[in-house]
ZAMAR-116971 format. One line per 8 residues: number of its first residue (from 1); their letters; for each residue x, y, z of C-alpha. Coordinates in pm, whole numbers, plus 50000, padded with zeros to 5 digits. Layout:
NUM = A = X/Y/Z ~ ...
! end
This chain:
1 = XXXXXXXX = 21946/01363/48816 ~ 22068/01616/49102 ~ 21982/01539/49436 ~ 22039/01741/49785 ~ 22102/01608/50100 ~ 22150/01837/50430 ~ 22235/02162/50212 ~ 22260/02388/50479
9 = XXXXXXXX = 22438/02755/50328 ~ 22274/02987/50128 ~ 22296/03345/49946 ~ 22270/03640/50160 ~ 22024/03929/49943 ~ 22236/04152/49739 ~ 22505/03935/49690 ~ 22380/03855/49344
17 = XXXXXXXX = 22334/04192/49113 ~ 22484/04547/49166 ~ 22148/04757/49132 ~ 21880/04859/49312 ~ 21610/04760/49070 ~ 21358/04441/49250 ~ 21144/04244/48949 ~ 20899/03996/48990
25 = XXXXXXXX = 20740/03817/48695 ~ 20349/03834/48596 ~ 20194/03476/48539 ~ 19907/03394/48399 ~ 19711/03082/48366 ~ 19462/02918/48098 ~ 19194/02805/48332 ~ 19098/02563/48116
33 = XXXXXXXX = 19429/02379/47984 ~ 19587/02473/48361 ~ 19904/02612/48165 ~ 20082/02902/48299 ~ 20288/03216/48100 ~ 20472/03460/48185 ~ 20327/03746/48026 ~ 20455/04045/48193
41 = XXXXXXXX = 20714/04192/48466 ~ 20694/04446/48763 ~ 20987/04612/48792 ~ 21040/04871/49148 ~ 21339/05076/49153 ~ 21437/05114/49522 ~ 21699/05459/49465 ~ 21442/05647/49241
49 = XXXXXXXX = 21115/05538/49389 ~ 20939/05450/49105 ~ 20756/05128/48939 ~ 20724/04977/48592 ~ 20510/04750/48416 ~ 20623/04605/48066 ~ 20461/04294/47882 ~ 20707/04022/47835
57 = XXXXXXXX = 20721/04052/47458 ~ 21064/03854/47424 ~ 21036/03522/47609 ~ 20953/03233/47321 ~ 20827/02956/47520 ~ 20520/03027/47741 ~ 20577/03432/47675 ~ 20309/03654/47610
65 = XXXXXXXX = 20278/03574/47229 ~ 20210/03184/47364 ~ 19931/03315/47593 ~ 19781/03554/47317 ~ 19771/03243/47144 ~ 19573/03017/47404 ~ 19327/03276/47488 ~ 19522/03541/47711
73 = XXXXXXXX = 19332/03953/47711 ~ 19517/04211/47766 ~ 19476/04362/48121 ~ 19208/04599/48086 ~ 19494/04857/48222 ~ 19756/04797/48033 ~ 19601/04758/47691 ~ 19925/04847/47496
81 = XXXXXXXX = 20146/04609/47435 ~ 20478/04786/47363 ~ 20409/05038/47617 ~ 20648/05046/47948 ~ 20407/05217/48197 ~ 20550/05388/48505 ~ 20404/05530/48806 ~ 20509/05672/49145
89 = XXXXXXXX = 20301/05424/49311 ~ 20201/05073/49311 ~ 19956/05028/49010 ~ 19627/04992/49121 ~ 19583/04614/48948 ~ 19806/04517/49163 ~ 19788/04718/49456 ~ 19460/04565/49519
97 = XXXXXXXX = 19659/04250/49524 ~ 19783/04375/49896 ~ 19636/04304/50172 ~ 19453/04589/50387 ~ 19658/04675/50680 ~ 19336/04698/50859 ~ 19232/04402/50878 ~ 19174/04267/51205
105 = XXXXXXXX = 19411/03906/51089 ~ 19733/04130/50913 ~ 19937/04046/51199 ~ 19856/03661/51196 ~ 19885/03698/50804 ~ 20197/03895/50808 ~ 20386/03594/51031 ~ 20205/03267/50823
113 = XXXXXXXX = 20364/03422/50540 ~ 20695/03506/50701 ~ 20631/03884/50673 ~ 20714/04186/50914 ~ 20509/04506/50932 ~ 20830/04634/50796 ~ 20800/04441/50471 ~ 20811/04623/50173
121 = XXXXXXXX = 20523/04593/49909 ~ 20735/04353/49675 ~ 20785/04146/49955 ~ 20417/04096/50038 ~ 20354/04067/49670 ~ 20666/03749/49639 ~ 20526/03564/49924 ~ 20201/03558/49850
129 = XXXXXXXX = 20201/03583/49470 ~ 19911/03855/49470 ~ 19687/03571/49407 ~ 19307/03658/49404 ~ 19009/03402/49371 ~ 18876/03657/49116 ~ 19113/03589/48806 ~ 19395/03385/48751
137 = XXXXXXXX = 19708/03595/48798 ~ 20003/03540/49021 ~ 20373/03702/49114 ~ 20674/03464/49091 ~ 21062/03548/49136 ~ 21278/03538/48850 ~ 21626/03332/48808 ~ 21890/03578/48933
145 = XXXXXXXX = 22257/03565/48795 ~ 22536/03717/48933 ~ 22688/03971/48672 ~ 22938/03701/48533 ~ 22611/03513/48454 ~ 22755/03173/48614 ~ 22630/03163/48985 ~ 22249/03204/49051
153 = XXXXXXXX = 22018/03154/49301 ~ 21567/03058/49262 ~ 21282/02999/49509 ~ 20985/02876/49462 ~ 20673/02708/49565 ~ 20609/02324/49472 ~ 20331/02297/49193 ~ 20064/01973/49230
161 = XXXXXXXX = 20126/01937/49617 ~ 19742/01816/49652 ~ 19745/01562/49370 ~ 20060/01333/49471 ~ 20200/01183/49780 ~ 20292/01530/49944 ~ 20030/01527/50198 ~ 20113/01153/50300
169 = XXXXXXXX = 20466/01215/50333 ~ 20391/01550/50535 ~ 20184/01307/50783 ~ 20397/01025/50798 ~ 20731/01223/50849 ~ 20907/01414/51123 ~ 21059/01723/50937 ~ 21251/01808/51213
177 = XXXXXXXX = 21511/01560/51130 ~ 21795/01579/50860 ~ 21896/01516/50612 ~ 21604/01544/50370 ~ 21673/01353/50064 ~ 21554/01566/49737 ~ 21559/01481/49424 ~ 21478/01594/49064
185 = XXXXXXXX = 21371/01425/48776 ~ 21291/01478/48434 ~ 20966/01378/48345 ~ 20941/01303/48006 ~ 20580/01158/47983 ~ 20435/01465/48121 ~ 20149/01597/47888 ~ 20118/01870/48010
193 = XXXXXXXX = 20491/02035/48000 ~ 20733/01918/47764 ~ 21034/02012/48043 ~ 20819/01916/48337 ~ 21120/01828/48623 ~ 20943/01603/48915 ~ 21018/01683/49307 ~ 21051/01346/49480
201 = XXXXXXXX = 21171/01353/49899 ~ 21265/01022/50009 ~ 21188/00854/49683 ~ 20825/00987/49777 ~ 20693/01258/49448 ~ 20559/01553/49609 ~ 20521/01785/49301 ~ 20665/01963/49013
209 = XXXXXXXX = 20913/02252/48963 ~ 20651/02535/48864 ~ 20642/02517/48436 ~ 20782/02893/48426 ~ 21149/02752/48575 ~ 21077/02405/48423 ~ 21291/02447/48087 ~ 21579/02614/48287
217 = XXXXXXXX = 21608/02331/48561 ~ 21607/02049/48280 ~ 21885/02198/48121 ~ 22081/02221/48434 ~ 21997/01860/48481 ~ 22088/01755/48099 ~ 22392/01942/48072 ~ 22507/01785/48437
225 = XXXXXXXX = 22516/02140/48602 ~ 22548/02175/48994 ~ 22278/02310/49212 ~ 22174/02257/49561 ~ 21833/02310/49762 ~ 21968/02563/50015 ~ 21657/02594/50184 ~ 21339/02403/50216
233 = XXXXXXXX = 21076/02527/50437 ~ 20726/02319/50491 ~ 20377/02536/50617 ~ 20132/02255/50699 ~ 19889/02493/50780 ~ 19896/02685/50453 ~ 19732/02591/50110 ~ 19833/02327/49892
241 = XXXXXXXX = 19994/02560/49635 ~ 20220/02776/49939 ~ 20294/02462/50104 ~ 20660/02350/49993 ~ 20924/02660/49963 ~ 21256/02526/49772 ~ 21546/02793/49784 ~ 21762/02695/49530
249 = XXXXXXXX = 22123/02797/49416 ~ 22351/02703/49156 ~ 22707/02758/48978 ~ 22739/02679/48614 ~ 23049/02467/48573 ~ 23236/02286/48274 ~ 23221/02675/48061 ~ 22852/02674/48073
257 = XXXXXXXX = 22681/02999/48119 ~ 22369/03150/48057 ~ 22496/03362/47758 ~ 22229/03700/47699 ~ 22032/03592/47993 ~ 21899/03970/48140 ~ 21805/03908/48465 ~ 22126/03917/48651
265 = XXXXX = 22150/04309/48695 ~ 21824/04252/48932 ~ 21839/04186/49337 ~ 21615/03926/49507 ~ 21321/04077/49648
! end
C-alpha cells in the first residue's frame, strides 16, 4: 500500500525525455464487457511538424491483438495494421475530435478544461480525451521515464467516480484543506481487471486507477516502489469520468527499473 499525504512538488514539462516527439495513447472500449485497450498511438513531432498514427501491435495485455480478440474493427481509416501513417496535419478521425473554435462556449470550454487559446492540438486532445458520444474511443497519456528509465511521472483521470462514494465525499468535504489522505490498494476481487488498484481519500473509495496504468501501478505497489500524488485537482462541475485528476510521479528504488520500457524518449504533452 502507498499512500500520499500533502505532496506538494512536482515535474516541470521537459524535464523527463530529450526529444521533441508528444504521444498520446488510443483506447478503446468493449461496450459491452466495459473493458478498455490500448490499441493504437498518436505520435506529433513538434521540430518537423508532422503526425503519426501506428497500431499498438506490441503491448500483450489489453493491446490491440486483446481487442481484435473481444470484438475490436479496425478504424475504417486506418485499415492496415502494420502500416505507420503520417500526415502534415491532424488526421481527420481525430481532428473531428477538436472542438470548433467557433463555437459560441470555446472560451468557457477552453478554461473548464484548463485550456488557453494558445493550447496546442495535443493538449486539447489530453484533456479532454477526444471523447465523442458517437463511438467509444478516447486519448490517454502514457507513463513517461526519464532516459535512465528510473524516475517517471503519470496523470490521469479517476475511473468509476459515479458508482462509489466519490460524490459523497465531494459533498461532505472541504477540499480546500490539507492534507488529503490518498491511498492505493490492490484489489484482488475485482472481476473485471485482474490488476485493478482502488483510489480510497480518507479511507472513503472514490474509484479505480484507469485499467490501461492498472498492471504498472500494482507492480509499483508489490515490489514496494515509491511514488507520490503530486497533484490532485477536483472539477465538481465536470462529468463523472473528468472529475478526479491524479498527477503522479515516481523513482524506482532498490535496482528496479523498467528494463525495454520505450516510452521514455517522449515529453509530456
Amino acid at each position: 500500500m502507498n499512500s500520499c499525504k500533502n505532496c506538494g512538488t512536482s515535474y516541470e514539462d521537459g524535464q523527463l525525455g530529450m526529444t521533441k516527439n508528444k504521444k498520446l495513447c488510443l483506447l478503446w472500449q468493449n461496450k459491452t464487457t466495459r473493458q478498455w485497450y490500448h490499441v493504437g498511438n498518436l505520435l506529433y513531432n513538434e521540430e518537423n511538424h508532422y503526425y503519426q498514427f501506428s497500431y499498438e501491435l506490441e503491448k500483450k495485455r489489453r493491446g490491440l491483438k486483446e481487442a481484435l480478440e473481444n470484438g475490436y474493427q479496425p478504424h475504417i481509416a486506418f485499415q492496415d495494421l502494420d502500416k505507420t501513417y503520417v500526415s502534415n496535419k491532424l488526421f481527420l478521425p481525430f481532428a473531428r475530435r477538436v472542438p470548433n473554435t467557433n463555437r459560441p462556449d470555446y472560451d468557457a470550454f477552453l478554461k473548464k478544461n484548463g485550456l488557453t487559446r494558445n493550447s496546442t492540438t495535443m493538449e486539447i486532445l489530453k484533456a479532454t480525451g477526444g471523447r465523442l458520444a458517437t463511438d467509444n474511443y478516447e486519448f490517454v497519456n502514457p507513463i513517461i521515464f526519464d532516459d535512465k528509465n528510473i524516475v517517471y511521472k503519470v496523470e490521469f483521470f479517476a475511473r468509476g467516480w459515479r458508482y462509489y462514494e466519490g460524490q459523497k465525499l465531494m459533498e461532505q468535504r472541504s477540499w480546500d484543506l490539507k492534507p488529503v489522505d490518498l491511498t492505493f490498494k490492490i484489489d484482488k476481487e475485482n472481476p473485471q481487471d485482474d490488476c485493478a488498484v482502488a483510489i480510497f481519500i480518507d479511507n472513503i473509495k472514490v474509484g479505480y486507477v484507469p485499467a490501461f496504468y492498472s498492471a504498472f501501478f500494482k507492480d509499483m505497489i508489490e515490489k514496494e516502489q515509491l511514488f507520490v500524488v503530486s497533484d490532485l485537482s477536483l472539477d465538481k462541475n465536470n462529468i463523472p469520468q473528468l472529475r478526479l485528476l491524479l498527477k503522479i510521479q515516481g523513482h524506482m528504488t532498490n535496482g528496479n527499473t523498467q528494463k525495454g520500457f520505450k516510452e521514455h524518449f517522449l515529453l509530456p504533452v
